[in-house]
C-alpha positions in Angstrom: 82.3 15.3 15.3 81.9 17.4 18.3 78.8 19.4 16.7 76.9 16.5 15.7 77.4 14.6 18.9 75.7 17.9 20.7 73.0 18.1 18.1 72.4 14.6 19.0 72.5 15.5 22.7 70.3 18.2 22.4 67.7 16.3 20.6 67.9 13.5 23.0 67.9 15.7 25.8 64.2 17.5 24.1 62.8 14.2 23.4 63.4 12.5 26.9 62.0 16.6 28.2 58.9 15.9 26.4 58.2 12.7 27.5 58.8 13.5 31.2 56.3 16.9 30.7 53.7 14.6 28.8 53.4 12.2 31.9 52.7 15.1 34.5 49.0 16.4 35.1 48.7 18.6 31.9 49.6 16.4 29.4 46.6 17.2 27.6 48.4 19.4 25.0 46.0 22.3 25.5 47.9 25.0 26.6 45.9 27.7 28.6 45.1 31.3 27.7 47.0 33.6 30.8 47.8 37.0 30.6 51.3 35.5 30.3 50.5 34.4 26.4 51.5 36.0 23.6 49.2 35.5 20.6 49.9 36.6 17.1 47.6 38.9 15.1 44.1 36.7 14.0 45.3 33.8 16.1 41.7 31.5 15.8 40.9 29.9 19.1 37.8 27.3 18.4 34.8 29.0 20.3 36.1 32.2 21.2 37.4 33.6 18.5 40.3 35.4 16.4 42.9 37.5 18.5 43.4 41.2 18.0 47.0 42.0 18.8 46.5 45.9 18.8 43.6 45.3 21.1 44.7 42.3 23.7 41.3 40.1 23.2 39.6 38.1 21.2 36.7 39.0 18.9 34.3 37.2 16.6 35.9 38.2 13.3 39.4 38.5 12.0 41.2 41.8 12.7 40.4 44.3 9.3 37.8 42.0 8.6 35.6 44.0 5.5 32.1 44.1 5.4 30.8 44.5 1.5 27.3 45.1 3.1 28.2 48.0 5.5 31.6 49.1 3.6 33.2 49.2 6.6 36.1 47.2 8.6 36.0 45.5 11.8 38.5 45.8 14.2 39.1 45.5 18.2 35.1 44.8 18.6 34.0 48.2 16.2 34.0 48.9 12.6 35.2 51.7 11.2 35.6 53.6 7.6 39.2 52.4 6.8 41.4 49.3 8.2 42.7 49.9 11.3 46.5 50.5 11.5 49.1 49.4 13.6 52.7 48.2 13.9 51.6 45.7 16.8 51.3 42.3 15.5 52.2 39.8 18.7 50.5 40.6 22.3 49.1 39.0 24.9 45.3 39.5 26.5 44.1 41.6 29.0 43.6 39.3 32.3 39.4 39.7 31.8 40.3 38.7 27.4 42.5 35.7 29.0 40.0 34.5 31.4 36.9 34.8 29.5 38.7 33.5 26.0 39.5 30.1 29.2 35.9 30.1 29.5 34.7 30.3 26.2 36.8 27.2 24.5 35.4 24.6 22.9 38.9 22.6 22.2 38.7 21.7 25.6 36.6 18.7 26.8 34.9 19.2 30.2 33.9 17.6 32.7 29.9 17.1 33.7 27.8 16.3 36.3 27.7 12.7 37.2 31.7 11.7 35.8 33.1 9.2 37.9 35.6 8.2 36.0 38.0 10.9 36.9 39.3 11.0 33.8 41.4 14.6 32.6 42.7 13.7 29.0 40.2 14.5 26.2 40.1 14.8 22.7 40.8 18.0 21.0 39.7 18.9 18.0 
């Protein structure tokens, strides 16, 4: 009985730690790229783009992406004759990759010009 009670415990314990995080200022659910992140390997972030581990940023295409028109594969923002190889599939971004990727979002709803409301939740797509 003693191992489910904890189980129990520790679920309670998560469940009442989400609710308390959801009712503080980001409870939006978008969590922000940092240099702190760690993404994996063609990690798709709606506007900016699919993450290249190897490389620490985001591009336009996935990583080893093949081109039948040029024969070639993209990779790290180049394309080259062969896939690129690498043993490095988690990483985080460079601080410029994190704080352009931040700018570049479009999950995030922004605020414009003439919002009174002060409204900070949105809806994410």
């Amino acid at each position: 009985m003693k191992r489910s009670h904890r189980i129990q415990l520790l679920l309670a314990g998560g469940l009442s730690l989400g609710g308390l995080t959801a009712c503080g200022p980001s409870s939006s659910g978008v969590v922000r790229v940092t240099p702190e992140s760690v993404y994996a390997n063609n990690y798709h972030l709606p506007g900016v783009g699919y993450y290249h581990a190897p490389f620490h940023a985001f591009y336009d295409r996935p990583y080893n992406t093949y081109d039948e028109t040029r024969k070639m594969y993209f990779y790290g923002g180049q394309w080259g004759a062969a896939p690129h190889r690498s043993v490095i599939n988690l990483s985080a971004p460079t601080p410029q990759a994190a704080q352009l990727a931040e700018s570049l979002r479009s999950d995030i709803q922004r605020g414009g010009f003439g919002s009174t409301s002060g409204f900070h939740g949105g809806v994410y797509a």
